[in-house]
C-alpha positions in Angstrom: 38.0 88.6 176.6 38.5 86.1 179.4 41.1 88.9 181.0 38.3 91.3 180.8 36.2 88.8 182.8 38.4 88.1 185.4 39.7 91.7 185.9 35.7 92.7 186.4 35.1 89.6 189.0 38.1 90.6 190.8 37.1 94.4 191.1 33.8 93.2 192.4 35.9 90.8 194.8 38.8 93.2 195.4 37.0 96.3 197.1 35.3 94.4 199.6 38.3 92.6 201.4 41.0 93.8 202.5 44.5 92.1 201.8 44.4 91.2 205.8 41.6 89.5 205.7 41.2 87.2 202.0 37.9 86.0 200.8 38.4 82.3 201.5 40.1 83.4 205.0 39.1 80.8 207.2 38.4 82.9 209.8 35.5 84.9 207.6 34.0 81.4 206.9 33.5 81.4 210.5 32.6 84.7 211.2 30.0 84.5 208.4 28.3 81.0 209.3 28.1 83.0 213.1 26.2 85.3 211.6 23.5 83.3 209.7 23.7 81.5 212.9 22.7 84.6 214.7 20.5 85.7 211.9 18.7 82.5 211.3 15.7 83.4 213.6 15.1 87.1 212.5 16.7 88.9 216.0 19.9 89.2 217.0 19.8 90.0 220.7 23.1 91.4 222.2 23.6 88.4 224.4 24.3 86.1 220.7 26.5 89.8 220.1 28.2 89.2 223.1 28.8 85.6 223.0 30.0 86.1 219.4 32.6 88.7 220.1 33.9 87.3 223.3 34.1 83.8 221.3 36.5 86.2 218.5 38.5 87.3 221.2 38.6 83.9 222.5 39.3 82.0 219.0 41.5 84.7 217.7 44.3 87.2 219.1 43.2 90.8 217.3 43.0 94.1 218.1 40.1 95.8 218.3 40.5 97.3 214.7 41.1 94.1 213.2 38.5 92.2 214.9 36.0 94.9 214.2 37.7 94.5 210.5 36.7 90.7 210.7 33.2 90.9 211.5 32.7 93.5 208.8 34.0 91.4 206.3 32.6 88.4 207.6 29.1 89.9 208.0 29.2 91.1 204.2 30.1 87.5 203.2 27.2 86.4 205.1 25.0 88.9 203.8 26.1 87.8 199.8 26.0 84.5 200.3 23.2 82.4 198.9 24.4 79.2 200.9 26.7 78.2 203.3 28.8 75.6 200.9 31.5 78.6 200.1 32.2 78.4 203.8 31.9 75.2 204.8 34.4 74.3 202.1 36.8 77.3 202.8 36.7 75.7 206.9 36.6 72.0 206.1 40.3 72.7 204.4 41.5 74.3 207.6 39.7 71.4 209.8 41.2 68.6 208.7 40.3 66.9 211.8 36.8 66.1 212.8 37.2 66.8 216.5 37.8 70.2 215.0 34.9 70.5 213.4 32.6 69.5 215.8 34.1 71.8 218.6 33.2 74.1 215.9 29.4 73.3 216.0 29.8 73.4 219.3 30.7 76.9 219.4 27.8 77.7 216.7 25.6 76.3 219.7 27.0 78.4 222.4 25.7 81.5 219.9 22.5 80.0 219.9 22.1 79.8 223.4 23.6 82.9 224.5 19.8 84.1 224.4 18.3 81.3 226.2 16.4 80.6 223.1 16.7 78.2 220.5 14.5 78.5 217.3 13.7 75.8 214.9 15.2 77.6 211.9 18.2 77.9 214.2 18.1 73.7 214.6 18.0 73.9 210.8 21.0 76.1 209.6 23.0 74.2 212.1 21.4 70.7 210.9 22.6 72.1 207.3 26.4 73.4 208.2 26.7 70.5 210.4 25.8 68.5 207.3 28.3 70.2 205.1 31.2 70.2 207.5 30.6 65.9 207.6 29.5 66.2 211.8 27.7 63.6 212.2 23.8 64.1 213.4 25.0 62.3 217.4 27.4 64.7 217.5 25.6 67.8 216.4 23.1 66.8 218.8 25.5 65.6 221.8 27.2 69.4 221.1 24.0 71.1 221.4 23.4 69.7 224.5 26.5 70.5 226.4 25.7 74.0 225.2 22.5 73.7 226.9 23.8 73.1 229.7 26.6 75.5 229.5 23.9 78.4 229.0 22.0 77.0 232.1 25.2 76.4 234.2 26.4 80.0 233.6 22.5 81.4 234.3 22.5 79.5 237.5 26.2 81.2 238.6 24.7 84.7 237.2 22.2 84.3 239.9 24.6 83.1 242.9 
């Protein structure tokens, strides 16, 4: 009986990775809190699109196909989850450092800013993955200021 379980939990599992990319990949943790990041206010403009992707390129060395590939899967994790525990956990493994973690948030900030806006349910998903991830409040709030002033340092050299 309890192979009968697991062979149905993994066919629900199994068709909606693939083997490149596993479930608790920690790369799809972060592709998946960007998203309910980018979600978290009800619009994603293609600025936060843009940011997002360029930060991929940035974070990871993929091919188009397999970054594509990423934020597929990553957006379908997002999309399941019902919290952001699964990858918060999945990411804390991998960022066994804290400096890690915060430049993390930091990043999660530069999404929410890629707009010029920032919302206060945006404030809130961060305040609750920032939470999870063990950043402390000063430094979730000293990282969304230097990504404040990142967005207005780059508008100002748009405009030069």
């Amino acid at each position: 009986m309890l192979d009968r379980i697991q062979a149905f939990l993994h066919t629900l599992t199994g068709s909606h990775h693939t083997q490149e990319f596993a479930p608790d990949d920690p790369r799809v943790a972060f592709v998946a809190l960007c998203f309910q990041v980018m979600e978290a206010d009800g619009n994603i403009s293609d600025q936060e699109q843009q940011k997002f992707r360029d930060l991929l390129r940035e974070r990871y060395d993929l091919s188009e196909d397999r970054l594509k590939a990423l934020i597929e899967i990553g957006h379908q994790a997002g999309s399941e989850a019902v919290d952001y525990y699964r990858f918060t956990s999945d990411l804390r493994k991998h960022l066994v450092n804290e400096e890690d973690r915060v430049e993390l948030l930091g990043i999660l900030w530069d999404i929410v800013y890629a707009d010029g806006q920032r919302s206060e349910i945006e404030d809130h998903v961060i305040w609750r993955i920032a939470d999870l991830l063990g950043v402390s409040a000063r430094d979730r709030v000293l990282e969304r200021q230097q990504a404040a002033a990142r967005a207005t340092a780059g508008d100002d050299q748009v405009g030069d």
